[in-house]
C-alpha positions as CSV (number, residue, x, y, z in Angstrom):
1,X,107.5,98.6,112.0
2,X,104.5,97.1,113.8
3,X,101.5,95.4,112.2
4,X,98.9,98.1,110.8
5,X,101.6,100.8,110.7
6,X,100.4,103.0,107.5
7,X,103.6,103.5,104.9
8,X,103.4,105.9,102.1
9,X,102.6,104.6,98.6
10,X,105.5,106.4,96.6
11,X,108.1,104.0,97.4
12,X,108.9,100.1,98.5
13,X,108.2,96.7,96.5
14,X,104.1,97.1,98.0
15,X,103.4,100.0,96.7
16,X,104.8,98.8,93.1
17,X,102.2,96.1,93.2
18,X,99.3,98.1,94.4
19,X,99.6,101.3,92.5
20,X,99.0,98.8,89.4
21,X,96.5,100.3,87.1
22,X,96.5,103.8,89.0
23,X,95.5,106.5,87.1
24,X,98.2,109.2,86.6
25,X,96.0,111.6,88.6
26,X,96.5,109.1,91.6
27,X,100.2,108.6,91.0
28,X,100.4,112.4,90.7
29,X,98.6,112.9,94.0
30,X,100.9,110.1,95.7
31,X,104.4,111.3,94.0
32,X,103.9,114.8,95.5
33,X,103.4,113.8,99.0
34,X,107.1,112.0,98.4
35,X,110.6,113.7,99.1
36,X,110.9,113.7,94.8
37,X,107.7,116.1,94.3
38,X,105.2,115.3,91.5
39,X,108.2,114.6,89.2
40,X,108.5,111.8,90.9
41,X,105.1,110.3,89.7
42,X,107.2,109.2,85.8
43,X,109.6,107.0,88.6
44,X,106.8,105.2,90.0
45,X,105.3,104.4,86.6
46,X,108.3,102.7,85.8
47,X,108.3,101.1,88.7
48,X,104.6,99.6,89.0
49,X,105.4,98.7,85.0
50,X,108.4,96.7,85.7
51,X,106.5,94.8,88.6
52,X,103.3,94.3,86.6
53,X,105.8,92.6,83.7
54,X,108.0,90.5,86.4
55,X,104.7,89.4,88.5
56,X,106.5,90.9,91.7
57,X,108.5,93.9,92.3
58,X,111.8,94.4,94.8
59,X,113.0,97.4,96.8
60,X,116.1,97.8,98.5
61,X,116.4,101.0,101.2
62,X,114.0,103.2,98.6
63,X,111.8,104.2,102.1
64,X,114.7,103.4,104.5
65,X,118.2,102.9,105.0
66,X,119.0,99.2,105.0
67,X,115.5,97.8,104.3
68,X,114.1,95.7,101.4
69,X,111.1,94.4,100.5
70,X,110.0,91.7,98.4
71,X,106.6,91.4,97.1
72,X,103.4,89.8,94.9
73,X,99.8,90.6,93.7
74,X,96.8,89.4,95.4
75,X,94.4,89.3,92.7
76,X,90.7,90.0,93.1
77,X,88.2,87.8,91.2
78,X,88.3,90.7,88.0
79,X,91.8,90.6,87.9
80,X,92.6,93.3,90.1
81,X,94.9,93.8,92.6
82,X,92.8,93.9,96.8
83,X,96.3,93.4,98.0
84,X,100.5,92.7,98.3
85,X,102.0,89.8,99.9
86,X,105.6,91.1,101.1
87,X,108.2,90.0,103.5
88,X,110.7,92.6,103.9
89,X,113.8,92.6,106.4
90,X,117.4,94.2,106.8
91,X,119.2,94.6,103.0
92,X,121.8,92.1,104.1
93,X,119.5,89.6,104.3
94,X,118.3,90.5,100.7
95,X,121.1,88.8,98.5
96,X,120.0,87.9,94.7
97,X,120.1,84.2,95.5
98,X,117.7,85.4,98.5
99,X,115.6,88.0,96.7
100,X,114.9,84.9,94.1
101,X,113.8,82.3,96.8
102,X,111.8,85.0,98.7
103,X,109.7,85.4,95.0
104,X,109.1,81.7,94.1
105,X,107.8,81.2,98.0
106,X,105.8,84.2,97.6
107,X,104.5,83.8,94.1
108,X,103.4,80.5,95.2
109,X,101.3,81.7,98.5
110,X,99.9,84.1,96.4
111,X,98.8,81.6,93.5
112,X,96.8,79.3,96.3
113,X,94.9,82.7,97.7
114,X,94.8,83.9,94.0
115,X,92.6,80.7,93.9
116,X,90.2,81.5,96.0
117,X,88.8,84.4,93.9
118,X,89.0,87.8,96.7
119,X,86.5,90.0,96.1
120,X,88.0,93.7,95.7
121,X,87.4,95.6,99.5
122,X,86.3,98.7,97.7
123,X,83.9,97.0,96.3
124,X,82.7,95.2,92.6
125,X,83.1,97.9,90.4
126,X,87.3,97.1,91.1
């Protein structure tokens, strides 16, 4: 992967935190561009639930093969999610005890920029 590669939105720990508050049209559209089809849009609502609850969500190999992904809400200054801090790296670098420390230094980057209020790059009305 190199920086500003584009990666679909129907799987990985990013995509959990920014589909938050999609509507189910948008989770339709992005479910159907995914190998699952439009069924898998009820998958992905799971998903983006179980990270809103936890405050960070976790993927191991859902977009490829010995990948995960760990990652965290940017908030905007409504309360929003502008963006997802992640690290990701190969799935035998991603043990439990791992996956934990990789949230607590994340959730903790993201607090101090969640402090600085972002404004939403699509504009106010996010």
């Amino acid at each position: 992967m190199r920086v500003g590669d584009e990666l679909p939105l129907w799987a990985g720990a990013s995509a959990k935190v920014l589909l938050r508050g999609a509507s189910p049209a948008l989770l339709e559209r992005v479910a159907r561009s995914s190998p699952g089809g439009v069924e898998h849009a009820a998958q992905l609502r799971t998903w983006i639930d179980q990270a809103a609850q936890q405050g960070y969500a976790v993927s191991h190999g859902e977009r490829d093969a010995g990948l995960s992904a760990v990652a965290v809400p940017i908030l905007g200054r409504s309360g929003t999610v502008v963006a997802a801090l992640t690290l990701s790296g190969p799935t035998v670098r991603f043990t439990d005890e791992r996956v934990a420390r990789f949230t607590q230094v994340l959730l903790a980057a993201a607090a101090q920029m969640n402090e600085r209020g972002f404004d939403h790059p699509l504009g106010s009305s996010f």
